[in-house]
LUMFI-880545 format. One record per residue (C-alpha): residue in one letter; x, y, z. Coordinates in steps of 0.2 Angstrom, whole numbers, plus 5000, padded with zeros to 4 digits. Example, Ala and Ser with C-alpha at 12.3 -4.5 7.8 and 13.67 -1.06 7.14 Angstrom:
BEGIN
A506249785039/S506849955036/
% end
This chain:
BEGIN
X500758475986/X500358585972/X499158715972/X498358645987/X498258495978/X499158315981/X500358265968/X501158125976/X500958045994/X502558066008/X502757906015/X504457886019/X503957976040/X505358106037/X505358286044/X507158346045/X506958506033/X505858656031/X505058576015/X504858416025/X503958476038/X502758586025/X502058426020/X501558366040/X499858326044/X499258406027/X497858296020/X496758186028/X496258016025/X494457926027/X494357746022/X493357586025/X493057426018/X492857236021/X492957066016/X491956906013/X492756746011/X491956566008/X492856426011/X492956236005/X493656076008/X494656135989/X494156295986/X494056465992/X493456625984/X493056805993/X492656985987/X493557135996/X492857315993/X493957455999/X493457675997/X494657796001/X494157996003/X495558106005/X495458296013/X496258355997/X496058305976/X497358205969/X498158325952/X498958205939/X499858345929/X500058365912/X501658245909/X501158115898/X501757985907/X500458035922/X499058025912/X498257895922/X498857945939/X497857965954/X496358125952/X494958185961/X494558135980/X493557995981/X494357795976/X493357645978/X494257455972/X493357305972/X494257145969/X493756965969/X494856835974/X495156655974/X496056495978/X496056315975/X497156165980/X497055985975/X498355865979/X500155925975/X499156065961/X498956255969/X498056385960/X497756555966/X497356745960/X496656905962/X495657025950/X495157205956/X494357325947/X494457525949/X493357665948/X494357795941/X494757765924/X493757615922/X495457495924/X495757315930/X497057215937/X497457035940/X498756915946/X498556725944/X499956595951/X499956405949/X501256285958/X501556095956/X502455985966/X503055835959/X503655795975/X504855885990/X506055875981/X505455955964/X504356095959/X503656205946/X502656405946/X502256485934/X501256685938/X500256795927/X499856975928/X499057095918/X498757285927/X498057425913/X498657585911/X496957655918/X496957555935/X497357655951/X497457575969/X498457695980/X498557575992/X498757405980/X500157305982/X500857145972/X502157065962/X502857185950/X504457255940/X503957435938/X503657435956/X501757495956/X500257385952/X499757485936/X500357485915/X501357325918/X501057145911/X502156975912/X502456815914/X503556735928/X504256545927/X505056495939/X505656295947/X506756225964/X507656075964/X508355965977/X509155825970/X510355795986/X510055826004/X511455946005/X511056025989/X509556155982/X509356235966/X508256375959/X508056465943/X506756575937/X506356685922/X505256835921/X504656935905/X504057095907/X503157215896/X502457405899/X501157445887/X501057645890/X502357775893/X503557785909/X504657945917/X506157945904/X505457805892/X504157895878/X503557725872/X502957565876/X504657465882/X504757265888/X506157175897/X506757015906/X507656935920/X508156785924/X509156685939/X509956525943/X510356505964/X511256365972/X511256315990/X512456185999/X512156146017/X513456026019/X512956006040/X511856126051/X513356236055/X514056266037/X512956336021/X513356416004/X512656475991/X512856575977/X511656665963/X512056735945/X510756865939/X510456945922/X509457085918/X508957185902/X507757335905/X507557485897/X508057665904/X507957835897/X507457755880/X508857625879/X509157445884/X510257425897/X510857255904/X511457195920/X512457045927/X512257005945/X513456915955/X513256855972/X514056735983/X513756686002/X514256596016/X513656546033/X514456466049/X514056436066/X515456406078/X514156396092/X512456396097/X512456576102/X513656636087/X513456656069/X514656726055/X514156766039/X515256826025/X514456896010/X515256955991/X514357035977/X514757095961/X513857195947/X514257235930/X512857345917/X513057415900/X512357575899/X511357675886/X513357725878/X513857555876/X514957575895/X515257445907/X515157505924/X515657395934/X515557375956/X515757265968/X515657245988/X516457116002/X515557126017/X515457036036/X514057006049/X514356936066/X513256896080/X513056826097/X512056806110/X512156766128/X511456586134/X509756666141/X509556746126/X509356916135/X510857006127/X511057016108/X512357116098/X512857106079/X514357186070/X514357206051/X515557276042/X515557296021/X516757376008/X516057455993/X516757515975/X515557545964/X515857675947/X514357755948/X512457755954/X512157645940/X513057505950/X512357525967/X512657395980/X511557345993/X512057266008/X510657196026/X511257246043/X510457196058/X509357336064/X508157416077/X506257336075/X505157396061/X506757506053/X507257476036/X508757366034/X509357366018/X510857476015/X511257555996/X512957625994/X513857675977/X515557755976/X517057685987/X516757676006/X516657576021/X515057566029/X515057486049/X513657446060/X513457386078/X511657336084/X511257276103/X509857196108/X509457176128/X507757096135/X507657166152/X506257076158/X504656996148/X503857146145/X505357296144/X506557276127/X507957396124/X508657406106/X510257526101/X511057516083/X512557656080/X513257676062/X514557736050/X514957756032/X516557826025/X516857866008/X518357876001/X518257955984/X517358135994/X517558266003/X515658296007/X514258206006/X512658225999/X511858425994/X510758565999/X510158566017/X510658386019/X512658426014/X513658366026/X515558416026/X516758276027/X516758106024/X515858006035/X513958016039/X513357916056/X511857866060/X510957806076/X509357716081/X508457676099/X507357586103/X506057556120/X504557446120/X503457396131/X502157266132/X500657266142/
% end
């Protein structure tokens, strides 16, 4: 919020601090919209119309790279979209248009399946620089459905029962300015997964990732490695075991490198009532430019993807129990230590010492 007017929009639901809790029930928003869809036997197409008013104007700055931000009060998107599907052929998309600067987006995807066993996509997008949609969502890089265009190839393979691969590649290109890049930058990435699933109680697999994308005006490139494996000793108990490695050459030439070794086991009891899952990971990583992520189990509806960079352990217990059919209890308790710290974090959310805790509850009730 600045001078009364909104420069971004909080979304992440935290109030811990003073400044936090400024930004509380601060605007208001009024929206409405709709949908019409026809449908054939091949072929469906629809128009969706959406207008957003909010209590107070949007104020894009003067940063060059917010040129084409959100401004003013009132948003109204129209897109139209559409589908077809013949045999083992799937074509699909979306095109909107924006009122604000007059910009357009669209995102088209075809697949073809040779047979189960063999298949092919290839997806198209082009969003302009001038299109705003506060609320748009799609497949992206630059994570927001504006200034981005690419193509993405991708293709899956199953040329044993016990065996499935995938590979993609995905060129990216940002036609107008970003925060830290002061000219038009491109990028690409590309993967290659394989999955063995030798019986129904044994899988792994394994993924190599390479990245080139520009930050702060130079190229960096990034090699992913990740490596996975799954058993179940029992019908009621799973263990998964779970390795990642990362390596990127910065904007000086350096190879930072990081990597994590992680654990998650579960069990239940036979009626299904009682559920509990322990994950454990151990991370060492040189710097944020190698974070690693790690997925523990969690409460409903809570973000479970962890991010971690430095040297640490990170622990989780989660427990489940259905009381009856319509009361649930969910707890998850947990701890990460670093190692290469006395105190984590700054300003009012410094915490002195090494470890940071964390705890979640849950109650629902259903009616």
């Amino acid at each position: 919020m600045d001078n009364g007017n909104i420069s971004t929009l909080k979304t992440d639901g935290l109030h811990r601090t003073l400044l936090e809790l400024s930004k509380k029930h601060n605007v208001v928003e009024q929206s409405a919209g709709g949908d019409v869809t026809w449908h054939a036997r091949h072929f469906s197409l629809g128009m969706t119309t959406l207008y957003e008013n909010f209590s107070r104007p949007f104020e894009k700055g003067s940063q060059l790279y917010r040129s084409y931000y959100p401004e003013g009060q009132d948003f109204l998107n129209v897109s139209a979209h559409y589908r077809v599907h013949y045999g083992n052929f799937l074509f699909s998309g979306e095109t909107a248009f924006s009122d604000t600067y007059s910009g357009w987006a669209t995102l088209n995807k075809a697949i073809y399946r040779f047979n189960n066993q063999y298949s092919v996509m290839a997806l198209q997008r082009l969003f302009t620089y001038q299109y705003v949609g506060i609320r748009a969502n799609s497949f992206s890089e630059g994570g927001a459905v504006r200034n981005e265009s690419g193509w993405y190839l991708g293709a899956e393979m199953a040329p044993l029962n016990e065996l499935k691969m995938s590979a993609y590649v995905d060129y990216f290109y940002f036609p107008w300015v970003k925060y830290g890049i002061p000219h038009a930058s491109d990028g690409f990435e590309g993967s290659f997964q394989a999955d063995w699933i030798p019986s129904r109680k044994l899988s792994v697999s394994g993924r190599y990732q390479i990245k080139r994308k520009e930050r702060y005006g130079e190229p960096y490139l990034y090699h992913k490695l990740k490596l996975q494996g799954q058993y179940f000793p029992a019908d009621n108990t799973e263990l998964r075991l779970l390795g990642r490695y990362t390596r990127v050459r910065d904007q000086y030439g350096r190879h930072v490198k990081g990597y994590m070794a992680g654990t998650i086991a579960k069990w239940s009891s036979p009626k299904k009532d009682l559920r509990l899952s322990l994950s454990c990971a151990y991370f060492d990583s040189e710097d944020y430019k190698t974070p690693m992520s790690f997925y523990e189990p969690s409460v409903l509806y809570a973000f479970s993807f962890m991010t971690m960079y430095g040297q640490g352990i990170r622990m989780a217990l989660n427990a489940r129990w259905d009381v009856t059919r319509w009361l649930m209890l969910m707890l998850k308790c947990g701890s990460t230590g670093y190692f290469d710290r006395e105190e984590i974090g700054e300003g009012l959310q410094r915490i002195e010492g090494r470890w940071k805790n964390d705890l979640s509850f849950l109650l629902r009730c259903k009616f």
